[in-house]
NUNU-142573 format. One record per residue (C-alpha): y, z, x; residue number from 1; residue in three letters. Coordinates in nm, 3 decimals, always signed. Example, Ala and Ser with C-alpha at 12.3 -4.5 7.8 and 13.67 -1.06 7.14 Angstrom:
residues 2
yy|zz|xx|i|aa
-0.450|+0.780|+1.230|1|ALA
-0.106|+0.714|+1.367|2|SER
//
This chain:
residues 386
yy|zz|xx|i|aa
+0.016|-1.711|+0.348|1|UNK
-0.204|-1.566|+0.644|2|UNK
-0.093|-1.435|+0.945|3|UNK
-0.059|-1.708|+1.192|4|UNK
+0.185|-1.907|+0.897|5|UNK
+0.414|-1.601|+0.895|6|UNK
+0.433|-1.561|+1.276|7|UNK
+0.513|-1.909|+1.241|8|UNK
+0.840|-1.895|+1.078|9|UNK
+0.924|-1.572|+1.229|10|UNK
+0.947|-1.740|+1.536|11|UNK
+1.184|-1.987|+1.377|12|UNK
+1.456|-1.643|+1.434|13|UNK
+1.570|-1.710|+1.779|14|UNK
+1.840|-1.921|+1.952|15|UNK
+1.606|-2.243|+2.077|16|UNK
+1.429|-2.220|+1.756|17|UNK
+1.683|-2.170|+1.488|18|UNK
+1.709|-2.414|+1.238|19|UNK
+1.853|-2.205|+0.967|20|UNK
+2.180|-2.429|+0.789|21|UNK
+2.321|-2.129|+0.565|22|UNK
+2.371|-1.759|+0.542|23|UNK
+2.551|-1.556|+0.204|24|UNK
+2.598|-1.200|+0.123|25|UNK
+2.723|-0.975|-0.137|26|UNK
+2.778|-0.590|-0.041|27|UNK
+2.689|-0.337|-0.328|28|UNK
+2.800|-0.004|-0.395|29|UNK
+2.636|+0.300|-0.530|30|UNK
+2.797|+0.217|-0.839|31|UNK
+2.626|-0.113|-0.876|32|UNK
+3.001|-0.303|-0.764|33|UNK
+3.051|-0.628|-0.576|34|UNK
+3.257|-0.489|-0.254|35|UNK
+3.260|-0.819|-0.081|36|UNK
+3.089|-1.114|-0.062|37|UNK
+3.019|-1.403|+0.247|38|UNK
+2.880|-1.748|+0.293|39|UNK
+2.914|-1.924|+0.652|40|UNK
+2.719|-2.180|+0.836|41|UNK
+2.453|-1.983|+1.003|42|UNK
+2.505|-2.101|+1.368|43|UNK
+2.914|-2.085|+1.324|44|UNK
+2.875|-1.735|+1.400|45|UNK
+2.950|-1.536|+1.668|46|UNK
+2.614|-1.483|+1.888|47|UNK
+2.604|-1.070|+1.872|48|UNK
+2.611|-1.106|+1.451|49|UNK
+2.345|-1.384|+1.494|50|UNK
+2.077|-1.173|+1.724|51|UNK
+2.172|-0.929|+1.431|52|UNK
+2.080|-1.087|+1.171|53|UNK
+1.764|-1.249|+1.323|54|UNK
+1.652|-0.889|+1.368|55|UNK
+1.665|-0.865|+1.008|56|UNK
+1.531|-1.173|+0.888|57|UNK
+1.197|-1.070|+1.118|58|UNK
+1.200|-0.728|+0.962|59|UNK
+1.150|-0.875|+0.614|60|UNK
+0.841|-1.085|+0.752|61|UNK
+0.632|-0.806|+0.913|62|UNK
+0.402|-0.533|+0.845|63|UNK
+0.067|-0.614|+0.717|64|UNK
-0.067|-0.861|+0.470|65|UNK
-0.235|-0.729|+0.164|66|UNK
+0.048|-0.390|+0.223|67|UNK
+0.381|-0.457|+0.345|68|UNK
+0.366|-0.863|+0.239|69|UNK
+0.204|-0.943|-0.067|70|UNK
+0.125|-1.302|-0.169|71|UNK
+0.203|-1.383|-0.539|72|UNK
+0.185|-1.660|-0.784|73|UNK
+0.414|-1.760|-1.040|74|UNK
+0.303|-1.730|-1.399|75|UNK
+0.327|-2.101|-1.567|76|UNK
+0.575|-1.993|-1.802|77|UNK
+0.869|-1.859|-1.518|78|UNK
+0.840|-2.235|-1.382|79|UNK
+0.966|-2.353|-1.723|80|UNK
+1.299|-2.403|-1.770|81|UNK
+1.516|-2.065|-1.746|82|UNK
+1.209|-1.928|-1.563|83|UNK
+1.243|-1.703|-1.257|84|UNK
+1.072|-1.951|-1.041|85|UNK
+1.264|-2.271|-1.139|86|UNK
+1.592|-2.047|-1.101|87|UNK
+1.482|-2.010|-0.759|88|UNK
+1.402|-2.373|-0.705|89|UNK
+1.784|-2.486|-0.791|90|UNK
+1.851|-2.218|-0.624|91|UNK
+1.723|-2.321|-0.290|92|UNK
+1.775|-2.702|-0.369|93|UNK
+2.179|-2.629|-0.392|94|UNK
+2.134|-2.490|-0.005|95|UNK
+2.289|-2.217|-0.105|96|UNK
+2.622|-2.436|-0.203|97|UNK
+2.655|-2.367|-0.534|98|UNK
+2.906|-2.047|-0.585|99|UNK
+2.798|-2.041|-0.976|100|UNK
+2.401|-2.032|-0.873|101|UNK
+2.494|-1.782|-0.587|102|UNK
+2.662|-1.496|-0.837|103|UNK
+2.388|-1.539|-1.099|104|UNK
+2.140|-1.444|-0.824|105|UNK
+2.368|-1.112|-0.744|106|UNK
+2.389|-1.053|-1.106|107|UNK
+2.037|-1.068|-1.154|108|UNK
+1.956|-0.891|-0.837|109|UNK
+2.205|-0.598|-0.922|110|UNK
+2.076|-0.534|-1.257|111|UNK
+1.686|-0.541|-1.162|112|UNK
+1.702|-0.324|-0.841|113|UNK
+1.697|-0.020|-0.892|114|UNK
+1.840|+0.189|-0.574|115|UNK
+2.074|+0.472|-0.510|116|UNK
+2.317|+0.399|-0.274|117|UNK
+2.506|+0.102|-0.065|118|UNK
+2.322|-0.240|-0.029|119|UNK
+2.349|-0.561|+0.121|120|UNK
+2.201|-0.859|-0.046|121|UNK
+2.108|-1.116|+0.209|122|UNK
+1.995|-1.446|+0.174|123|UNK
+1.921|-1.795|+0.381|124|UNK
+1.857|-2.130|+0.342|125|UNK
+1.647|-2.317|+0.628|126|UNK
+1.484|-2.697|+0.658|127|UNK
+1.236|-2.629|+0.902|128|UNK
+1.065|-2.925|+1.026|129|UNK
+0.713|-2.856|+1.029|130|UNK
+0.525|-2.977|+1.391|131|UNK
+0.174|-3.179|+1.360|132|UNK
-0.070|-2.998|+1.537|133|UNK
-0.423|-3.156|+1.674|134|UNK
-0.819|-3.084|+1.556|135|UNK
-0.825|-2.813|+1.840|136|UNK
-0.488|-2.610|+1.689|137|UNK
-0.243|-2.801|+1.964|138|UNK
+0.126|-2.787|+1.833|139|UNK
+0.303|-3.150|+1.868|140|UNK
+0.634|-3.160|+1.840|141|UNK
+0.717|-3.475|+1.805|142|UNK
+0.475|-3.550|+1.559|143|UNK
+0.641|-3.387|+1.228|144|UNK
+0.551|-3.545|+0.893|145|UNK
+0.694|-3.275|+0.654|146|UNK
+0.976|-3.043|+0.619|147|UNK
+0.974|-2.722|+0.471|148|UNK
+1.253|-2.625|+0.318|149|UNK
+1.307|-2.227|+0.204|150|UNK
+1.517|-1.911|+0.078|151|UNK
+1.463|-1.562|+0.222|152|UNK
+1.636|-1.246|+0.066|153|UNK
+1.634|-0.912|+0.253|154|UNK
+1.800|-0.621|+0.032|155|UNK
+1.919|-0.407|+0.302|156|UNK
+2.020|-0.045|+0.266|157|UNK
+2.417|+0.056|+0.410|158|UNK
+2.425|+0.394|+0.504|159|UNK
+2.688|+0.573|+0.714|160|UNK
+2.618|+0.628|+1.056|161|UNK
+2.489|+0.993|+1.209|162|UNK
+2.785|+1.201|+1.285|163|UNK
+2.807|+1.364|+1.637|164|UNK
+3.003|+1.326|+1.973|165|UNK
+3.102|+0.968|+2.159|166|UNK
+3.262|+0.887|+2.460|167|UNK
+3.631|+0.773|+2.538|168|UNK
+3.679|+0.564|+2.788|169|UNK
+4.051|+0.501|+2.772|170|UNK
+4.142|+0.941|+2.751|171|UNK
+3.780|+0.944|+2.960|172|UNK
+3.687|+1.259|+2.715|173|UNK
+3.463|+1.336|+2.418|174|UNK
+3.594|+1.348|+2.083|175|UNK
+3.445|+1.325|+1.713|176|UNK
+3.284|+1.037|+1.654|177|UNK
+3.418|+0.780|+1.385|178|UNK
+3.168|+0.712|+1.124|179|UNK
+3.122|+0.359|+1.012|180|UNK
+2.863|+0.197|+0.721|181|UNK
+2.547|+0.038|+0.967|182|UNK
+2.317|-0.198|+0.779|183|UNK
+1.957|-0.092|+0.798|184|UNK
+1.691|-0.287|+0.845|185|UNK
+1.552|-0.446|+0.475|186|UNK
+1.346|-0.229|+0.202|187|UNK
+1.254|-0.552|-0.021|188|UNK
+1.267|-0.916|+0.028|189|UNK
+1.095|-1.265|-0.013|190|UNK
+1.042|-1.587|+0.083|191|UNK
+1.022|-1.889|-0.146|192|UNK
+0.862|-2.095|-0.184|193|UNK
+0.555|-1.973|+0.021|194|UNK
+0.447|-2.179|+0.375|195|UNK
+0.079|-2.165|+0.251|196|UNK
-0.178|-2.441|+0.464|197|UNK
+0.156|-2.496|+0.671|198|UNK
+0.303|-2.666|+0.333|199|UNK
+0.571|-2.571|+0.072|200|UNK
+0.376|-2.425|-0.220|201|UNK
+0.634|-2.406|-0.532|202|UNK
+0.361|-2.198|-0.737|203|UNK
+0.356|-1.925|-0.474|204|UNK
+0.590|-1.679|-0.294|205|UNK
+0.584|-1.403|-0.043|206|UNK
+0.708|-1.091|-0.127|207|UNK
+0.792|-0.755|+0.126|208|UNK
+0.816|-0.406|+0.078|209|UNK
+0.859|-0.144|+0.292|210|UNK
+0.720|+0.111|+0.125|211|UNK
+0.363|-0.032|+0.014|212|UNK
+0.379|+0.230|-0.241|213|UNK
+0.724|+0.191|-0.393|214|UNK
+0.724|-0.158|-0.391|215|UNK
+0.983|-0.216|-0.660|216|UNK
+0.801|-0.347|-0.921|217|UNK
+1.094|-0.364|-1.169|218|UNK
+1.268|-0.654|-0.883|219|UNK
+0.941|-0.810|-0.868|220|UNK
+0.947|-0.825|-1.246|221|UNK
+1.337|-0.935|-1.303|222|UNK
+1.392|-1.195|-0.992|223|UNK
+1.007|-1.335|-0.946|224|UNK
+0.861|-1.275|-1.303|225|UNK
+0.539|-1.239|-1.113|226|UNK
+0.280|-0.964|-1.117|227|UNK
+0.199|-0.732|-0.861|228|UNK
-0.135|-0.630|-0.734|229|UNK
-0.244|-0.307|-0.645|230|UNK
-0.065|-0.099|-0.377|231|UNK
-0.298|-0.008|-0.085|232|UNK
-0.280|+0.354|-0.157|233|UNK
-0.393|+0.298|-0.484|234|UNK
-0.645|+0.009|-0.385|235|UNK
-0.806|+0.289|-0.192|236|UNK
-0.809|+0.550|-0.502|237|UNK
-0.959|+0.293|-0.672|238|UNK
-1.219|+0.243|-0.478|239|UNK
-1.331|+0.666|-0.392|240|UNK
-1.324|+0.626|-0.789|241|UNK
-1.543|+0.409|-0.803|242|UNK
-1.817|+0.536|-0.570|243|UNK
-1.766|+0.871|-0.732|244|UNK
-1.834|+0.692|-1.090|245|UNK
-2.127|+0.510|-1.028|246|UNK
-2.324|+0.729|-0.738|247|UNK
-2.244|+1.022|-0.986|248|UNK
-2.540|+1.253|-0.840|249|UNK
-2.676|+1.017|-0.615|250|UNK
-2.350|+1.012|-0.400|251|UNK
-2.514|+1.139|-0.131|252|UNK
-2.425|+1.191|+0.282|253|UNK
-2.676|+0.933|+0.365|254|UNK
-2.557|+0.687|+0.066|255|UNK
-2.164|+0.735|+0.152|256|UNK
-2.220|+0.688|+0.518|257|UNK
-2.417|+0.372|+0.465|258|UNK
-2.095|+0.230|+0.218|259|UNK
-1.870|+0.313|+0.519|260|UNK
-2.058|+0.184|+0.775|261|UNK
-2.109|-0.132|+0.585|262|UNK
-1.802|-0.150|+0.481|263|UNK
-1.713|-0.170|+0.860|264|UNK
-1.953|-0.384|+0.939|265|UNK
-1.789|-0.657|+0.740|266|UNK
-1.445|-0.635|+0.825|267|UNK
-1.581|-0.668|+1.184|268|UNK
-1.736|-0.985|+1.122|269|UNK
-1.460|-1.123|+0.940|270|UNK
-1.192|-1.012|+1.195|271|UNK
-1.127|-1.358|+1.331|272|UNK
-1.086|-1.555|+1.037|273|UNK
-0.757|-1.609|+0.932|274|UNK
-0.758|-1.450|+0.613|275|UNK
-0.804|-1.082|+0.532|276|UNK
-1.095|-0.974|+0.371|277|UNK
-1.144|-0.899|-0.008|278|UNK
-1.379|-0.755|-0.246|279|UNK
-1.395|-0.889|-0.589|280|UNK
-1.586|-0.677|-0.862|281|UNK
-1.945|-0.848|-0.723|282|UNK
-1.859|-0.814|-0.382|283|UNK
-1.854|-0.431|-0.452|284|UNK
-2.154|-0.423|-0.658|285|UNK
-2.344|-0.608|-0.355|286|UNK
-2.234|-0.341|-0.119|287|UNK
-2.314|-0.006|-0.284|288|UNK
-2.681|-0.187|-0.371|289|UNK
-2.674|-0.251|-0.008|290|UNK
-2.587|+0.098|+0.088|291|UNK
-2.863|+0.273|-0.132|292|UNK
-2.707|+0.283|-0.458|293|UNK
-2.978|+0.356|-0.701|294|UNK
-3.000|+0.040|-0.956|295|UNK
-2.993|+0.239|-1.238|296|UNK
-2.686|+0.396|-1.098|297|UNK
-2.497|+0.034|-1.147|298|UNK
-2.608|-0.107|-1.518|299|UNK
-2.243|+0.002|-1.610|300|UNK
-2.079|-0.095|-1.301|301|UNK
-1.864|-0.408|-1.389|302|UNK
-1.711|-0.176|-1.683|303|UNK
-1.664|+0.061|-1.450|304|UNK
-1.486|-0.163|-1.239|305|UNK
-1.256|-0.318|-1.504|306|UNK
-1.167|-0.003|-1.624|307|UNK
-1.043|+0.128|-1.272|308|UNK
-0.929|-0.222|-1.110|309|UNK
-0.923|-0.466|-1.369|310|UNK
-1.133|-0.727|-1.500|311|UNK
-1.040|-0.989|-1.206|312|UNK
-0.869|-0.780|-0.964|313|UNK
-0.945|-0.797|-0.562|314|UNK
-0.961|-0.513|-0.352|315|UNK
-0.856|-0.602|+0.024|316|UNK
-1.047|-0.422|+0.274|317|UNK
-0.851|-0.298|+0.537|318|UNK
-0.691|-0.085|+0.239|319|UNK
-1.018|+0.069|+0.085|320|UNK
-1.169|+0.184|+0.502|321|UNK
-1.070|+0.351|+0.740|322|UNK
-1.186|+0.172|+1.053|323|UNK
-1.022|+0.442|+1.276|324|UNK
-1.218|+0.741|+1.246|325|UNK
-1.497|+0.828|+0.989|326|UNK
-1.405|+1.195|+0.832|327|UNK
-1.638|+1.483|+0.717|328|UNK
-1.458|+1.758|+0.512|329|UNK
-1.514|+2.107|+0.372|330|UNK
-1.305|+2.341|+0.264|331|UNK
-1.247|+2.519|+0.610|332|UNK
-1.395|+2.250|+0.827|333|UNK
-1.267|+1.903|+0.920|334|UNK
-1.484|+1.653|+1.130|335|UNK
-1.360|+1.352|+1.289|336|UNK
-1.619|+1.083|+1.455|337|UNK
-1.556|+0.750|+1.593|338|UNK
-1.623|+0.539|+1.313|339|UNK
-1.878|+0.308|+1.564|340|UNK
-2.045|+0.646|+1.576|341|UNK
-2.065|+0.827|+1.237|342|UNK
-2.504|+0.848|+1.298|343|UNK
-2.374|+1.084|+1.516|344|UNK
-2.289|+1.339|+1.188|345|UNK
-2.635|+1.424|+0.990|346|UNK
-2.700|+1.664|+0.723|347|UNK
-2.998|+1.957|+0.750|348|UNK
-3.116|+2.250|+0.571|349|UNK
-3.145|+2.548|+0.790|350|UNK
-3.243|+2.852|+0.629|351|UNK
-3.165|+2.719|+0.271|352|UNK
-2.837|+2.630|+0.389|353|UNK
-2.693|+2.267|+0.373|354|UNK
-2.579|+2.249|+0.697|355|UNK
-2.369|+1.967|+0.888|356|UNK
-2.555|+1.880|+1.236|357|UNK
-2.337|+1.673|+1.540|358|UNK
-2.533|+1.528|+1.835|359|UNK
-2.382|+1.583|+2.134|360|UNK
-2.462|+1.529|+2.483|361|UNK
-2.325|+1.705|+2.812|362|UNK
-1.980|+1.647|+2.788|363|UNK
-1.833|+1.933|+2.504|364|UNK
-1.474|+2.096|+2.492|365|UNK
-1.404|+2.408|+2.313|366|UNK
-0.996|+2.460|+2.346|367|UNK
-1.009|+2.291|+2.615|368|UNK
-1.262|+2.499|+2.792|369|UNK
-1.598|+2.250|+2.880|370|UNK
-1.926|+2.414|+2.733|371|UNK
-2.210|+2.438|+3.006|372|UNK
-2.558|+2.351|+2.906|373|UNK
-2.658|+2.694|+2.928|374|UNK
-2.499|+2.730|+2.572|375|UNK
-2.675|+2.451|+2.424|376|UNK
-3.066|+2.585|+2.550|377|UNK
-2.971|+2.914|+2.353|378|UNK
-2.870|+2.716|+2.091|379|UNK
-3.173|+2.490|+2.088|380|UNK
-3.412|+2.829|+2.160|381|UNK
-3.230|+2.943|+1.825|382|UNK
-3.306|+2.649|+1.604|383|UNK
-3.673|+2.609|+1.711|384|UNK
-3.733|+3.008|+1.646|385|UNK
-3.613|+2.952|+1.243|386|UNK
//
């Protein structure tokens, strides 16, 4: 799924929009117990718990693609019979009707997740019907040829609520306040069958985490049977490996700059295209020979590569730069630059001495105090003497 097909059905969570036909629950203690389970139609309920839960059902569709929602495919074998995905399928086909279906998903769920504490397991069934839209992107409503019909799941934490003072209105006086268990907003969730090309896609599913780097792997293993890809923190190890690995010596200032600013340069031509930008293993290859990379330097690089990322394993972009500020660091100094403007950071030699050098131009802060340009013709004076 990309971007604009997510927004879509998060927009599907408000009152003129709503087409949502069931809602269950099962509460979980720390002790991995049933405390109480619920099934209702969706819009029976009162308005305040609706706004409620819409809040939640958004939660579980946000973040960023590629981090917080990660696109997955179902392995051939969990769409066999007993698989994970066609236990999901009669799943959703029952519309959430069938009690027996509904406890073997709580059973399954409460035996994969691993979590300490109180949890809600949430979970929908919707038939949204999907509006035509024109050559130029124009939505029409009254042109729908398909419906897509879905699950979402949202494994929300229940934690009691901060202690402290509250007001009385009836004795007009503050007292201790009572504590009561507050569902938080969801640490893991999906959405199946994925809304890919504005279509149900069986083979595919959208999964959310939170955390991008405790993702759950074990409930992604015993509820999807699907594999996850790298976490962006470790996408991003992954790749300062690799430039490590095959610059060896030759990782250079001028060399590293040049993969950054490349690097950048890509993502900003690709910005407005719906979907994010990845590397595969060639794709990487192509941009260190780009950025100076001596040849020789990259006769081992697709080993290299497999070794650290896999044989056929992507790396997205946004989670291998950082396109907010380019970073020079030492020991006891830390520079910062505009990433538009890293040619502003050069290395020089001065007096044997690798030395960083900064342009700068007339407008300079020290602690807050602005430099005069007095202080930079000394400087100048200085250089041009050595």
């Amino acid at each position: 799924m990309i971007k604009q097909e997510v927004n879509e059905i998060k927009r599907l969570y408000t009152p003129s929009n709503c087409s949502i036909t069931r809602i269950c629950g099962c509460y979980v203690d720390g002790e991995k117990n049933k405390k109480t389970e619920f099934k209702d139609a969706f819009l029976s309920l009162p308005e305040e718990e609706i706004f409620k839960y819409f809040e939640l059902l958004r939660k579980t569709l946000s973040g960023s693609l590629g981090k917080n929602m990660l696109n997955l495919e179902f392995p051939l074998a969990t769409e066999e019979e007993g698989g994970t995905q066609e236990f999901l399928l009669r799943l959703r086909d029952s519309k959430l009707k069938d009690d027996a279906l509904l406890e073997a998903f709580y059973d399954r769920v409460i035996s994969s997740y691993e979590y300490v504490g109180n949890y809600l397991i949430l979970l929908i069934h919707d038939a949204y019907d999907v509006p035509g839209k024109t050559s130029d992107g124009l939505t029409m409503d009254d042109a729908s040829d398909t419906v897509f019909e879905y699950i979402l799941c949202c494994l929300c934490p229940v934690n009691l609520s901060k202690p402290g003072l509250s007001y009385d209105a009836t004795e007009n006086g503050f007292h201790n306040r009572v504590r009561d268990w507050v569902v938080e907003v969801p640490h893991t969730g999906f959405l199946f069958p994925a809304f890919n090309d504005r279509a149900t896609d069986l083979h595919s599913i959208l999964y959310y985490t939170k955390n991008p780097e405790e993702p759950h792997s074990e409930f992604v293993d015993g509820i999807l049977g699907a594999v996850l890809p790298l976490s962006a923190g470790t996408q991003k190890e992954t790749f300062q490996t690799l430039v490590e690995e095959a610059l060896g010596d030759y990782a250079e200032y001028d060399v590293v700059k040049n993969i950054h600013e490349n690097l950048t340069e890509m993502i900003e031509e690709h910005k407005e295209l719906p979907e994010p930008l990845t590397l595969d293993k060639q794709q990487v290859k192509n941009l260190f020979e780009k950025s100076g990379a001596p040849e020789e330097r990259l006769a081992d690089f697709d080993k290299l590569y497999e070794a650290a990322a896999g044989e056929n394993a992507s790396l997205l972009a946004d989670n291998i730069a950082n396109t907010r500020t380019f970073e020079v660091k030492t020991p006891d100094v830390v520079v910062r630059v505009n990433p538009d403007r890293a040619d502003l950071v050069n290395t020089m030699t001065l007096n044997g001495k690798r030395c960083l050098v900064i342009e700068i131009n007339d407008q300079v802060e020290v602690n807050g105090i602005t430099i005069r340009n007095g202080a930079y013709a000394s400087l100048e004076e200085g250089w041009e003497s050595q």
